[in-house]
Every structure is written in C-alpha cells, then in structure tokens.
MDAnalysis code that builds the backbone (N, CA, C; Angstrom):
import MDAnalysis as mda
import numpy as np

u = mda.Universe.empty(678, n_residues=226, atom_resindex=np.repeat(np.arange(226), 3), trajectory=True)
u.add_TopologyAttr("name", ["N", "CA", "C"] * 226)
u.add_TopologyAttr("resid", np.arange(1, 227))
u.add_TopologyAttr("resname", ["UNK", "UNK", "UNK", "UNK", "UNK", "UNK", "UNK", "UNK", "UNK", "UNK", "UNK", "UNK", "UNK", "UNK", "UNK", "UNK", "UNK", "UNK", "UNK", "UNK", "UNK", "UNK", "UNK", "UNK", "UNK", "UNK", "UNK", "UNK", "UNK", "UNK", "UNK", "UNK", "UNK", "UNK", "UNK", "UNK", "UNK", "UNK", "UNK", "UNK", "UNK", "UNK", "UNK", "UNK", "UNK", "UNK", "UNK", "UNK", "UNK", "UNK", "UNK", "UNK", "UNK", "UNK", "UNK", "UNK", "UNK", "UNK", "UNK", "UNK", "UNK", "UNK", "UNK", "UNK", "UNK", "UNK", "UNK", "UNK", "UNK", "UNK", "UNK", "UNK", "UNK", "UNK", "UNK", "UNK", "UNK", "UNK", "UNK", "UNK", "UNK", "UNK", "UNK", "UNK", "UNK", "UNK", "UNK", "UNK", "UNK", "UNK", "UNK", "UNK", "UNK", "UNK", "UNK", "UNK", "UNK", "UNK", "UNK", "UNK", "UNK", "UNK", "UNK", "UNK", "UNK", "UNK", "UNK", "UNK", "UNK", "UNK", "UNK", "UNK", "UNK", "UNK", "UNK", "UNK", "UNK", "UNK", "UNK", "UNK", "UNK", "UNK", "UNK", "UNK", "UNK", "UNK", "UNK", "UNK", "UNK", "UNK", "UNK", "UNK", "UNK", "UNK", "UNK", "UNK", "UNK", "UNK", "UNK", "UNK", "UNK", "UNK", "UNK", "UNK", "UNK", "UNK", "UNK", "UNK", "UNK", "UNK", "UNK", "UNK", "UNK", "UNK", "UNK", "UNK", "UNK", "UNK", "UNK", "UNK", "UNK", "UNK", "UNK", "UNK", "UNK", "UNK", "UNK", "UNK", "UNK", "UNK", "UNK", "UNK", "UNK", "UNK", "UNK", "UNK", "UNK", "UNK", "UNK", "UNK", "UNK", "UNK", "UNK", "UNK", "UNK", "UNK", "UNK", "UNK", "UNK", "UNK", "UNK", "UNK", "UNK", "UNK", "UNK", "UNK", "UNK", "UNK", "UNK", "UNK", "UNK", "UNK", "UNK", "UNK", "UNK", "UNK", "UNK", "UNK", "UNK", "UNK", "UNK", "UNK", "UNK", "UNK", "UNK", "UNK", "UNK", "UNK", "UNK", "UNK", "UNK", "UNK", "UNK", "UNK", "UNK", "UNK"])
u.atoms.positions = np.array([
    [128.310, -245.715, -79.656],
    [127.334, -244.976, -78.837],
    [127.932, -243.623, -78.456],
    [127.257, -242.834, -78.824],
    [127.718, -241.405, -78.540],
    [127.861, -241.167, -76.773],
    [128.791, -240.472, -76.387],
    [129.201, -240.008, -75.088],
    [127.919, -238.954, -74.863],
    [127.317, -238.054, -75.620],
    [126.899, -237.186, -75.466],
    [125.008, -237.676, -75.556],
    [124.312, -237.293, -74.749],
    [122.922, -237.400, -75.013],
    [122.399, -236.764, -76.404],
    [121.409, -237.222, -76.496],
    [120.724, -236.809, -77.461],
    [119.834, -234.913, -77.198],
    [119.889, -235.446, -76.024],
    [118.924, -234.298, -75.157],
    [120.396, -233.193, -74.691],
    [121.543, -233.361, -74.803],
    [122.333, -232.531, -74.766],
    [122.967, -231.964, -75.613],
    [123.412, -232.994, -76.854],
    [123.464, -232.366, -78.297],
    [122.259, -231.229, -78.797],
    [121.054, -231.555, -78.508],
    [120.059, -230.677, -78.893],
    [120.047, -229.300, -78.206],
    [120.646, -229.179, -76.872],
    [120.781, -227.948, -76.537],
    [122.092, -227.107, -76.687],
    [123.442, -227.682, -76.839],
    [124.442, -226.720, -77.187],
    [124.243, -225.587, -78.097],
    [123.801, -225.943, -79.207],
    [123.460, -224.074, -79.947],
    [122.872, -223.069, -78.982],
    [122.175, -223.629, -77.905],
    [121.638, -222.806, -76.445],
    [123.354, -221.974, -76.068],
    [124.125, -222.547, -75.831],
    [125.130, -222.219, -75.048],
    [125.597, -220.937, -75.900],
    [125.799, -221.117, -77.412],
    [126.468, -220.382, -78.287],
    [126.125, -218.605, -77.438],
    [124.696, -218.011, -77.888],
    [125.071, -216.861, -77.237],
    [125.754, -216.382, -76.104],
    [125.349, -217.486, -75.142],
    [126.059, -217.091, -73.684],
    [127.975, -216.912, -74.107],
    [128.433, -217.610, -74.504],
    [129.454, -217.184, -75.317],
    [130.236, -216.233, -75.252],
    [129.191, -215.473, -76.541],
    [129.048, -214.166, -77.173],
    [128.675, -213.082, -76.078],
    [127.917, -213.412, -75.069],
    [127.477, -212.241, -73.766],
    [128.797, -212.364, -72.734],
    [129.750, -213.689, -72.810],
    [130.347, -213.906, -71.748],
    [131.620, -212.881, -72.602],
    [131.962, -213.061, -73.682],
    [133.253, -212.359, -74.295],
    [132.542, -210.941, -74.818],
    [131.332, -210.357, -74.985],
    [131.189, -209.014, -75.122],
    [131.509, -208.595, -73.398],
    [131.083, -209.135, -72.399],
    [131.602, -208.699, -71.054],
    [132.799, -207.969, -71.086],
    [134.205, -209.675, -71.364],
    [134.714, -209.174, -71.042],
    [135.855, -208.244, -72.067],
    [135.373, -208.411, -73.044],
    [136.236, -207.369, -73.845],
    [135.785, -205.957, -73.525],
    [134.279, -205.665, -73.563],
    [134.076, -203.427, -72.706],
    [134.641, -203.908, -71.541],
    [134.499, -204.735, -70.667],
    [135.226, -204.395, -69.332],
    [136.477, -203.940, -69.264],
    [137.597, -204.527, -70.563],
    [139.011, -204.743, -70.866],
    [138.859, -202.855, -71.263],
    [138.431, -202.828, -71.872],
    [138.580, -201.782, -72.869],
    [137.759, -200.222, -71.559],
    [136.870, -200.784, -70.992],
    [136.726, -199.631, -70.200],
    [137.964, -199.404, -68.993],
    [138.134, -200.466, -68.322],
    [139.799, -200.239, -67.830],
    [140.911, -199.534, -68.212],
    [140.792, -199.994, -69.846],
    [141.977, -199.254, -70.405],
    [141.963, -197.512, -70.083],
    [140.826, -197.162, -70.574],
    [140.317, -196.106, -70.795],
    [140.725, -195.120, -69.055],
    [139.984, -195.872, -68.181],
    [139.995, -194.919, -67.236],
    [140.964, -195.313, -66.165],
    [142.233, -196.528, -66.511],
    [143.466, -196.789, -65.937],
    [144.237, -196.244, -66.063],
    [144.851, -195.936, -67.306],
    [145.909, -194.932, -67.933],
    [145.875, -193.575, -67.317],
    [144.705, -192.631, -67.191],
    [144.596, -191.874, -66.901],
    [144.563, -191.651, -64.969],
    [143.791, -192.760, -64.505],
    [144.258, -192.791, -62.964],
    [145.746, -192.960, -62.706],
    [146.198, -193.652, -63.623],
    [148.088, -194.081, -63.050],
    [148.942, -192.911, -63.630],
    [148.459, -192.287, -64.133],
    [149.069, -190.776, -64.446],
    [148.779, -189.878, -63.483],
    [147.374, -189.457, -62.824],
    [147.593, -189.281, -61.600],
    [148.063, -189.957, -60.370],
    [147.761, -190.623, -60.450],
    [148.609, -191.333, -59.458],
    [150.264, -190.848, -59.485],
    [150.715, -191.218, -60.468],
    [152.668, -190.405, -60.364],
    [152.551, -189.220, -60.271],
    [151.851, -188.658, -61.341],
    [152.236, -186.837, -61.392],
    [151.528, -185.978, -61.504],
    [150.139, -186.532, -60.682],
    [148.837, -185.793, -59.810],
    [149.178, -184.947, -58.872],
    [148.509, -184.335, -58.532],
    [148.506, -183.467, -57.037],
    [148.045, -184.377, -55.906],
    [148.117, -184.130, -54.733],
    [148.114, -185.064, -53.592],
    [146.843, -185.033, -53.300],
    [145.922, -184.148, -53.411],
    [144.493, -184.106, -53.204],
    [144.046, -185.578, -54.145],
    [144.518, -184.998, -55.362],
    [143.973, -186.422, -56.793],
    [144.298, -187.741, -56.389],
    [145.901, -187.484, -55.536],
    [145.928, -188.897, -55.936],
    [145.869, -189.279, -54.678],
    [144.795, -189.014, -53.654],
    [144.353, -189.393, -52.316],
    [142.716, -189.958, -53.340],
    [142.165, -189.523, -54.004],
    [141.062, -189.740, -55.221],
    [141.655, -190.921, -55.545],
    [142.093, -191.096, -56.486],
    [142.686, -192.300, -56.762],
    [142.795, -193.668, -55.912],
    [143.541, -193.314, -54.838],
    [143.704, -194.106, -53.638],
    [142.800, -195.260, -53.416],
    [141.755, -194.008, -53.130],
    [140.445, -194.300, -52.476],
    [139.660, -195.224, -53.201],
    [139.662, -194.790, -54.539],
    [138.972, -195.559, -55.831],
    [139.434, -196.826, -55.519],
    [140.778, -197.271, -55.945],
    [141.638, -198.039, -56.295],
    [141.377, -199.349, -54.963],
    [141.326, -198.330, -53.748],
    [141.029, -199.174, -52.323],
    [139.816, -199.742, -52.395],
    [138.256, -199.285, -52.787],
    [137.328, -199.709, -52.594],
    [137.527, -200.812, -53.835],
    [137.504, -200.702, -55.257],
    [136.744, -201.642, -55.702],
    [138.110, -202.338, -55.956],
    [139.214, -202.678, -55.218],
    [139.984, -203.829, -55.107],
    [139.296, -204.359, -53.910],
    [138.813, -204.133, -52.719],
    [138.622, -204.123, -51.383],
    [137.263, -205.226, -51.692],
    [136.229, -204.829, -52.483],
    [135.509, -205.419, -52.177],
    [134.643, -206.741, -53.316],
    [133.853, -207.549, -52.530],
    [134.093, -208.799, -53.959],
    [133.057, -208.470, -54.831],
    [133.629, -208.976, -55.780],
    [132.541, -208.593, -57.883],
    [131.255, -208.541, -57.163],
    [130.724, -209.986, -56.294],
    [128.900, -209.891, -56.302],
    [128.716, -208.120, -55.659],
    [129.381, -208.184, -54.453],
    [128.872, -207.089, -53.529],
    [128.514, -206.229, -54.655],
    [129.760, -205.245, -55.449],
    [130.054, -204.219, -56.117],
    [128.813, -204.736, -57.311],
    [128.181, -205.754, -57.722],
    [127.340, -205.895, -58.440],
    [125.900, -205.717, -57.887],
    [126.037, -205.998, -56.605],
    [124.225, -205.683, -56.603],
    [124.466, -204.519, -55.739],
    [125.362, -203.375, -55.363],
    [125.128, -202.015, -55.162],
    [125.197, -201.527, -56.088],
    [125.626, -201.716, -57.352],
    [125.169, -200.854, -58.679],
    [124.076, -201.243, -59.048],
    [123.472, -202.753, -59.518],
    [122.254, -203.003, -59.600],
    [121.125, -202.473, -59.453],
    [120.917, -203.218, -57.721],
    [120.162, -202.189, -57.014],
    [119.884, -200.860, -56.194],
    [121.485, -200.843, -56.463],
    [121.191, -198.902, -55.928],
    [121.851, -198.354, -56.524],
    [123.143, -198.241, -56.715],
    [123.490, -196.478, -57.328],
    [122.982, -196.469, -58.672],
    [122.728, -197.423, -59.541],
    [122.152, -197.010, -60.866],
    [120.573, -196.197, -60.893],
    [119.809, -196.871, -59.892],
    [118.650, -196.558, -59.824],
    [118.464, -195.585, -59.853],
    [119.035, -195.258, -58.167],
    [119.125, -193.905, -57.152],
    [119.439, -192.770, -58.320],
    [120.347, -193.160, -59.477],
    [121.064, -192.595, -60.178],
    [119.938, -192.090, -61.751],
    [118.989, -192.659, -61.551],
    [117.717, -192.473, -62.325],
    [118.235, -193.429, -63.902],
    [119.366, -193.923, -63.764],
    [119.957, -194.966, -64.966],
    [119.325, -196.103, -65.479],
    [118.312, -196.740, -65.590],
    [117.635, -197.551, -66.144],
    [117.894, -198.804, -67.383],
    [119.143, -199.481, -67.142],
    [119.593, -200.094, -68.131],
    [120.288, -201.345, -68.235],
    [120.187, -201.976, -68.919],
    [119.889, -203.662, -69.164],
    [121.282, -203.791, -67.926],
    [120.737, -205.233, -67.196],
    [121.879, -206.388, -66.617],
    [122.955, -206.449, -66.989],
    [122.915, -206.516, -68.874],
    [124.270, -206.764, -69.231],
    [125.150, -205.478, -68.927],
    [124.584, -204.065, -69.435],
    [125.637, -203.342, -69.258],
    [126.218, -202.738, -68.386],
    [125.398, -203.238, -67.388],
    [125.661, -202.603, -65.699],
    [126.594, -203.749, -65.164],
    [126.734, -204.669, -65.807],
    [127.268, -205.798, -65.689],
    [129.165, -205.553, -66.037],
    [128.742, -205.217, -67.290],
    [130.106, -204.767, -67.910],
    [130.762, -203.708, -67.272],
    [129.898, -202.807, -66.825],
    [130.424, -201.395, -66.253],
    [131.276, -201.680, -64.761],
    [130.864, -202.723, -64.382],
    [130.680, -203.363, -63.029],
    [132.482, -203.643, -63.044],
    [132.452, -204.594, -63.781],
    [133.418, -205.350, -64.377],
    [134.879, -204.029, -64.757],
    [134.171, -203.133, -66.256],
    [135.522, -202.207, -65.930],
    [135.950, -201.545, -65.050],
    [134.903, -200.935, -64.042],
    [135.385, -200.604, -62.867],
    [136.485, -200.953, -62.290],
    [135.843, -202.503, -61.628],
    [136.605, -203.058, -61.195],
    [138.237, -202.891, -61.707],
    [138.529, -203.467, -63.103],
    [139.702, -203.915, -63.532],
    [140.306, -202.494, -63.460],
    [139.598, -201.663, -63.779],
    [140.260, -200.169, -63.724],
    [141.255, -199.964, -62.719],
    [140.457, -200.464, -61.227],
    [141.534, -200.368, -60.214],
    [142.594, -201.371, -60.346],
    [142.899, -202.274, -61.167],
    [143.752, -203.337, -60.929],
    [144.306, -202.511, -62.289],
    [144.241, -202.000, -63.308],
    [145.193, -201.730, -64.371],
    [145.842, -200.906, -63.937],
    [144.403, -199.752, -63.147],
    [145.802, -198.513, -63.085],
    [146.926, -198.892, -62.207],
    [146.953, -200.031, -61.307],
    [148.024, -200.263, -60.761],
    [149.452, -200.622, -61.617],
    [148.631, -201.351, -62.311],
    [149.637, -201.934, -63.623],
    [150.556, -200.928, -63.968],
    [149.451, -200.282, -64.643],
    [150.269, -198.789, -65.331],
    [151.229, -197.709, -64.298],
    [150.675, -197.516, -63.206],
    [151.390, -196.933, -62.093],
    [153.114, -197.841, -62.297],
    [152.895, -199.146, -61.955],
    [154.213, -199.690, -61.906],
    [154.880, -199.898, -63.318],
    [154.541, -199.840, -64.137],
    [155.123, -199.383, -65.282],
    [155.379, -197.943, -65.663],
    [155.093, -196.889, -65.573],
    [155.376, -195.858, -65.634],
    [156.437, -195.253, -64.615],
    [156.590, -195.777, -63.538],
    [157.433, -195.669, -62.260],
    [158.654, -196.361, -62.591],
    [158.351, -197.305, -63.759],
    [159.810, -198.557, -63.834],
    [160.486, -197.838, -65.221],
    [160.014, -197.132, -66.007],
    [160.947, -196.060, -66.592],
    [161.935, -194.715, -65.940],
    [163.050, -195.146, -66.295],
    [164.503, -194.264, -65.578],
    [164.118, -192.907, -65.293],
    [164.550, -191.957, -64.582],
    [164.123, -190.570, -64.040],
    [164.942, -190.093, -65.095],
    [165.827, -190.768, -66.078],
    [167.075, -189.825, -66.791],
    [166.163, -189.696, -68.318],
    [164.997, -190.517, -68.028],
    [164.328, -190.436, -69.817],
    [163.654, -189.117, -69.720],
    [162.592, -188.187, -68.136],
    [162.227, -187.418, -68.215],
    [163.346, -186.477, -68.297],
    [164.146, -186.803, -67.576],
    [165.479, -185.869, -67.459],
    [165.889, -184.999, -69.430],
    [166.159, -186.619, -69.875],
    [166.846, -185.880, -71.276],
    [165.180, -185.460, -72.304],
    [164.297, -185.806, -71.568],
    [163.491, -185.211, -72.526],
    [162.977, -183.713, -72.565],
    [163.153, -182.965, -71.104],
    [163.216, -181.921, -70.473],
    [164.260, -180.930, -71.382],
    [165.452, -181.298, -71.493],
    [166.894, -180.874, -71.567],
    [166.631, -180.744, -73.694],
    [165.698, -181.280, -74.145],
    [165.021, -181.345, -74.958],
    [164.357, -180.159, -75.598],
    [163.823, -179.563, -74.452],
    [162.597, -178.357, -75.020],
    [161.271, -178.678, -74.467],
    [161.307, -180.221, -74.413],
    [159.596, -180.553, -74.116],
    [159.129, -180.077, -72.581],
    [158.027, -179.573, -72.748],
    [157.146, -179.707, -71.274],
    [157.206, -181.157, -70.845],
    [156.440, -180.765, -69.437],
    [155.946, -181.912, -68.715],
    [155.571, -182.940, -69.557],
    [154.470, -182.335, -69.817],
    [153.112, -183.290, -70.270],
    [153.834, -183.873, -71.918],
    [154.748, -183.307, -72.400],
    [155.275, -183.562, -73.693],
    [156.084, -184.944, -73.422],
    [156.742, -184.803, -72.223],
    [157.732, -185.445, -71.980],
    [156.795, -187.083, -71.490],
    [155.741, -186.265, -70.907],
    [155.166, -187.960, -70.094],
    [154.515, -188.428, -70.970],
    [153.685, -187.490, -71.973],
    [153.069, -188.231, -73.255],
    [153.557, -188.962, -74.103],
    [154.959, -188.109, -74.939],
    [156.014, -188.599, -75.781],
    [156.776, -189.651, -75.620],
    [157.629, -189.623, -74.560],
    [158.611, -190.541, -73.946],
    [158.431, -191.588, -72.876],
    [157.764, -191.000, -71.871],
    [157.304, -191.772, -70.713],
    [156.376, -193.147, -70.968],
    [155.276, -192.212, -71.255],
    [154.056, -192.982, -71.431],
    [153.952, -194.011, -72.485],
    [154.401, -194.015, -73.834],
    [154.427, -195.099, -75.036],
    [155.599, -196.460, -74.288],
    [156.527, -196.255, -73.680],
    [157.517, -197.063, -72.942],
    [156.459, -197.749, -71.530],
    [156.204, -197.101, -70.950],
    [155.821, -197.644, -69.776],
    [154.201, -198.587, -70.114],
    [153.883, -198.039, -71.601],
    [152.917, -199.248, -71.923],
    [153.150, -199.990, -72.479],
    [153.829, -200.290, -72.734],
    [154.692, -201.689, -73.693],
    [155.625, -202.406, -72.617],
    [155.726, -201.863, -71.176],
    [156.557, -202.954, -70.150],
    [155.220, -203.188, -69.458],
    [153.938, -202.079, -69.671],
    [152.939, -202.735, -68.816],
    [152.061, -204.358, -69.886],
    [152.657, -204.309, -70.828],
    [151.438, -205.302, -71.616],
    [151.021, -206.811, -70.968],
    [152.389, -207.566, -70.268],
    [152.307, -208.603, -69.811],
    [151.508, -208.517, -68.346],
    [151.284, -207.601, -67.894],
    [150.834, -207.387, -66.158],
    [148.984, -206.966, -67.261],
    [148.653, -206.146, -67.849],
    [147.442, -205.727, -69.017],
    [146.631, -206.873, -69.153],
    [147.611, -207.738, -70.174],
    [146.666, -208.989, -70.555],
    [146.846, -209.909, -69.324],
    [147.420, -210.175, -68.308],
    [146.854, -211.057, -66.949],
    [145.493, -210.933, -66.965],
    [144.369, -209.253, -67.029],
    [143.257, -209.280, -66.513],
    [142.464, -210.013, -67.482],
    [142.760, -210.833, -69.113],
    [141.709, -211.049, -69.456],
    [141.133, -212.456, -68.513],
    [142.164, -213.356, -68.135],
    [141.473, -214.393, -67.997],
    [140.895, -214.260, -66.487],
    [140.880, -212.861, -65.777],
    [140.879, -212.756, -64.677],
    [138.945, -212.365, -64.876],
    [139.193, -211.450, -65.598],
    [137.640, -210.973, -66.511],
    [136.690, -211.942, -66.422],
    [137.524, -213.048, -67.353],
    [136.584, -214.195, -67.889],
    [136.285, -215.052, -66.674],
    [136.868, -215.509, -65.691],
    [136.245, -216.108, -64.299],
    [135.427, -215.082, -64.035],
    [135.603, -213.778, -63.808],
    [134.286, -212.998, -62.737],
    [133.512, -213.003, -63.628],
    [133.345, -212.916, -65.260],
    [131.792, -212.686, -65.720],
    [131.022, -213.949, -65.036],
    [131.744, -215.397, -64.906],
    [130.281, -216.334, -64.648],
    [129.940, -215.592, -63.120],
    [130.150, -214.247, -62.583],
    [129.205, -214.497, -61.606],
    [128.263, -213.411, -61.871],
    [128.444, -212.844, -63.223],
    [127.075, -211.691, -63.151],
    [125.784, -212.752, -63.436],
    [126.035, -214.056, -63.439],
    [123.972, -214.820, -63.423],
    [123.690, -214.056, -62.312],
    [124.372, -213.522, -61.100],
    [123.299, -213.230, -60.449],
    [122.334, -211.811, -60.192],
    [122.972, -211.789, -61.336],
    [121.887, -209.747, -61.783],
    [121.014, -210.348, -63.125],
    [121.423, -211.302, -63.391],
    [120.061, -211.836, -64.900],
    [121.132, -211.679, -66.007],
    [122.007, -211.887, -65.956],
    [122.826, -211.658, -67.363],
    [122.960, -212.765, -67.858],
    [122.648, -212.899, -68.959],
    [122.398, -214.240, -69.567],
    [124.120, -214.984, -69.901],
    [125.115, -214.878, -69.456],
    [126.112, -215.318, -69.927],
    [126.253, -216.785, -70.345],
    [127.481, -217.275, -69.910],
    [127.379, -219.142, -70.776],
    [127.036, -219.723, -69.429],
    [127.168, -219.011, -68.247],
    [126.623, -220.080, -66.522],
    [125.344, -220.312, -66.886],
    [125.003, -219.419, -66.718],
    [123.906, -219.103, -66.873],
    [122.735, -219.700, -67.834],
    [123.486, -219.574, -68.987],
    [122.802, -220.399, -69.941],
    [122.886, -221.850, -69.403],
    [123.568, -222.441, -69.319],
    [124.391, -223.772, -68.790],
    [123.754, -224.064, -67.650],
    [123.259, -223.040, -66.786],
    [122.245, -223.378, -65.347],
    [120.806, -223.756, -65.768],
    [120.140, -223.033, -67.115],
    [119.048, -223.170, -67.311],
    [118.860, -224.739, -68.203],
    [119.473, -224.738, -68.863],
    [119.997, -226.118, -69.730],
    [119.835, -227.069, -68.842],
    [120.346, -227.435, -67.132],
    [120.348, -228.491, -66.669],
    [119.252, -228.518, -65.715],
    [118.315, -227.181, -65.596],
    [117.120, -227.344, -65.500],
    [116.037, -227.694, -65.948],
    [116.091, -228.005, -67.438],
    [115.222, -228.596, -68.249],
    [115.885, -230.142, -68.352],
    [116.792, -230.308, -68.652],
    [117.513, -232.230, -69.562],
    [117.715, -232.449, -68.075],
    [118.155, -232.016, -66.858],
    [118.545, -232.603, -65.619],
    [119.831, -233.640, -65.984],
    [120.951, -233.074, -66.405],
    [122.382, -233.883, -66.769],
    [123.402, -232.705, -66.184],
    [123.271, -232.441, -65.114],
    [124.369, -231.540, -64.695],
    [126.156, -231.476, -64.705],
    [126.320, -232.673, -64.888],
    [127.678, -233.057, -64.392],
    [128.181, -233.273, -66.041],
    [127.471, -232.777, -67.149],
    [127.823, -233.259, -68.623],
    [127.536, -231.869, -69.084],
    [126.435, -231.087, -68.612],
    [126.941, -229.373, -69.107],
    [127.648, -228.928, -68.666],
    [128.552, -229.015, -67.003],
    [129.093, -228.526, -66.419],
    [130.643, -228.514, -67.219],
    [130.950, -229.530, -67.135],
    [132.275, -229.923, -68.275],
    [132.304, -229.328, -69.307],
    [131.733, -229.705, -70.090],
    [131.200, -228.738, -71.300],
    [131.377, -227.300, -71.256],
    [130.795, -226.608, -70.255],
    [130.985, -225.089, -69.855],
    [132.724, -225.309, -69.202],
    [133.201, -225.892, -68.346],
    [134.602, -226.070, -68.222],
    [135.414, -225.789, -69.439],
    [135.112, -226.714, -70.355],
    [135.829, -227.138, -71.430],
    [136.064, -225.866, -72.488],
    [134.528, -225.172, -72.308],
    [134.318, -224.287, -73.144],
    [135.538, -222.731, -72.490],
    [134.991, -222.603, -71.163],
    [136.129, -221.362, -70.524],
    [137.500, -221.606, -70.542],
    [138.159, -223.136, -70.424],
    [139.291, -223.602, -70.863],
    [139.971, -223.046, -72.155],
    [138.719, -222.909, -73.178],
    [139.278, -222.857, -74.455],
    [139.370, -221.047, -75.295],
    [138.348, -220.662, -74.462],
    [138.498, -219.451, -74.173],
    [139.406, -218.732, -73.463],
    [139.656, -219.327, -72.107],
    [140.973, -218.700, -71.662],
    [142.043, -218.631, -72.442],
    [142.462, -220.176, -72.560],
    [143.840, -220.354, -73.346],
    [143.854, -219.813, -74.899],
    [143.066, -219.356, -75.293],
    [142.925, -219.019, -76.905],
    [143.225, -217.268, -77.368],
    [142.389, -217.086, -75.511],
    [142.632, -215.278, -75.982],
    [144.366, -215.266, -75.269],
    [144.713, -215.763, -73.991],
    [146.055, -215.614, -73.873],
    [146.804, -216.438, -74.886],
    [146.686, -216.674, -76.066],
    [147.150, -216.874, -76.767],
    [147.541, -215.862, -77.302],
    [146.416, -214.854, -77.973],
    [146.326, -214.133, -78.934],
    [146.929, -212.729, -77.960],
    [147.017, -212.593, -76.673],
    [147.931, -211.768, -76.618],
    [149.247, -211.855, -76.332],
    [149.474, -213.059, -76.209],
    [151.307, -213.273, -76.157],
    [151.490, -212.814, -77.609],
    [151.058, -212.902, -78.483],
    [151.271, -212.552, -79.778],
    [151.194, -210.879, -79.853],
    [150.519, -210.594, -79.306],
    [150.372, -208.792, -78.968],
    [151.657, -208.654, -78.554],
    [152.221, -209.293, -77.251],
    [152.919, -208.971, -76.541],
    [154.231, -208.353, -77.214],
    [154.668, -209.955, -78.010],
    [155.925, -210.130, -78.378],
    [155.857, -209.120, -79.898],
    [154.643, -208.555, -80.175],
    [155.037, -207.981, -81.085],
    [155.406, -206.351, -80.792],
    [155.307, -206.458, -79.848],
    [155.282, -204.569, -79.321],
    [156.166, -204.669, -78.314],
    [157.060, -205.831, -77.389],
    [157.794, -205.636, -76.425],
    [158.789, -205.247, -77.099],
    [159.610, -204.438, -75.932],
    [160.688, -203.107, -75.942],
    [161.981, -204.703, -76.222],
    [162.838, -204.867, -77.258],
    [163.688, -205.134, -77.573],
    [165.132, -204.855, -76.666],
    [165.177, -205.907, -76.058],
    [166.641, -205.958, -75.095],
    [166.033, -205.758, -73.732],
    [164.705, -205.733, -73.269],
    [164.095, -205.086, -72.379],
    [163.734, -206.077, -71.608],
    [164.505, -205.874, -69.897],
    [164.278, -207.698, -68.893],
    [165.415, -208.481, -69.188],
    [166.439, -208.541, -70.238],
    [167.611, -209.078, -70.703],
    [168.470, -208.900, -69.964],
    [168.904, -207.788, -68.658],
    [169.968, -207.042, -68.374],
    [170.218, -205.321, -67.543],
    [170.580, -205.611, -66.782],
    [170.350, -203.971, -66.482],
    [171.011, -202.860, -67.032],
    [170.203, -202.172, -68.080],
    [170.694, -201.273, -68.995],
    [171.139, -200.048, -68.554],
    [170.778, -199.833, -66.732],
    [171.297, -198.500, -66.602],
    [172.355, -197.855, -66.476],
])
C-alpha cells in the first residue's frame, strides 16, 4: 500500500513550478546583491563620509526591518507611488536582493578590510593608482576570503522566499497551500515541501562548497602569514 494518496501523487507535478519560482527568486536575489554589494562595501572602506553615512543608512534599514514589512511597502507603495507596475514575482525578487545587498555588502566590507594595509602599500610603490590598486590587488583577494560568508545567503534566500505567498507569488508554499486546499491532507504536503527545501538547501550548499574550494586563496586561515 502506497504511503502516498492517490489524490497526492496526482498533484505533485503542481509543486514542480513553484520550484522553479522559488529558485528563480532566489538566484536574481543572489545575483542582484552581488551586483549592488560589491560596490556599497567599496564605499563603505574608501568612500567619502557623506557616502558612506548613505550606505549606513541603507545597510541599517533593510537589515532593521523584517522581509514581510519591506515586502508590502514595495508592493503596495513605493512601486506604485513609483508609477512601476509589475508582476509579484519581480518585486518579490527585487525585495529579496535588496535585502541581501545589505547583508553582502557587509560581507564584502569585512573581507576587503581583512586584506593587509602592506598589499595597498606595495601596490602603490608599484605605479598603480588608487582605484588600480583596489581593483587589481585588493578587490580579486578580498572576494575569494569573502566566498564562504557569500554563499551563507543562499540558504538564507531560500527560507525568506516561502514568505513572498503573501504578495501572490506563486512559489512552492504557496503552491503547497493551495494543494491542501483542494485534497485537505496537510500534514503529507507539508513534509513533502520540507523534504523538498531540505533538498534544495543541501544540494545548492553543496554546489558551492565546490565553488568555494575551487577559488579559495591557498595557505589562506592555515596560519598567520603576516
């Protein structure tokens, strides 16, 4: 006798997109972070004090406040107000890189700060400018000690997407909420959706320990090299 209903086997291909909406989330969220982290944690070190009071501020609010809030004031107001008109999901996602934005650029801040003052030093003594020196030397180092603090946010991602159901985003809750509104077996999709974010978590931190170890700085955490 099968563990599984008949009436629940028939709906899992239901779940499949939510899936696919829950990991398109959070990969633009990952990837919009990237984008506008790097560049805050660069101001942040070697900004002007006006910028990186900007920064601050950023960094303070959308750590400060929780995913729903920051989801239904973009929702229902600044997108609107903003004359922006555009689907759940991607206000969803936007929501989301925001967010992580303030948690990477921290990342990156403390990685860029944890490279020696003697690397800008000899890169100076070099010929290079500033910006040569933080582009060239600084910056490729301080992202390869940030990778392990980087990939923390995916599985951090993947818990906050189940709460965009509550802007209409069809993710796998979501799907999984409507599912046990029709068969009424809650406690057998619920697992199922468990089982499923389980395997998702552990599968993508899989796939970046493999990132990790292929790009970490060699001898690096072994010893104090200075």
């Amino acid at each position: 006798m099968s563990i599984l209903s008949q009436a629940v086997i028939d709906s899992l291909p239901y779940l499949f997109p939510g899936i696919v909406t829950t990991l398109g989330l959070v990969l633009i969220a990952l990837g919009i972070g990237l984008v506008m982290g790097i560049p805050m944690a660069l101001i942040h070190v070697y900004g002007s004090r006006p910028l990186q009071y900007i920064i601050k501020t950023y960094v303070w609010i959308f750590r400060g406040l929780p995913i729903l809030v920051l989801l239904f004031l973009f929702y229902f107001g600044i997108f609107p107000l903003l004359g922006l008109y555009i689907s759940a999901f991607w206000i969803a996602a936007v929501v989301l890189g925001f967010r992580t934005a303030a948690y990477q650029s921290e990342i990156f801040r403390g990685a860029i700060i944890s490279i020696h003052d003697g690397q800008m030093l000899a890169a100076r003594s070099l010929g290079m400018s500033r910006s040569q020196a933080i582009l060239h030397v600084i910056l490729p180092q301080a992202l390869r000690n940030a990778l392990p603090g980087w990939t923390n946010e995916y599985p951090i991602l993947l818990t906050d997407s189940s709460v965009c159901y509550a802007i209409g985003v069809a993710e796998l809750l979501t799907r999984g909420n409507q599912i046990v509104a029709r068969i009424h077996e809650p406690m057998t999709i619920f697992i199922l959706i468990a089982a499923i974010f389980i395997i998702l978590n552990y599968s993508g931190q899989w796939i970046f320990a493999r990132i990790e170890r292929r790009y970490r700085i060699p001898g690096y955490g072994e010893g104090d090299s200075r």
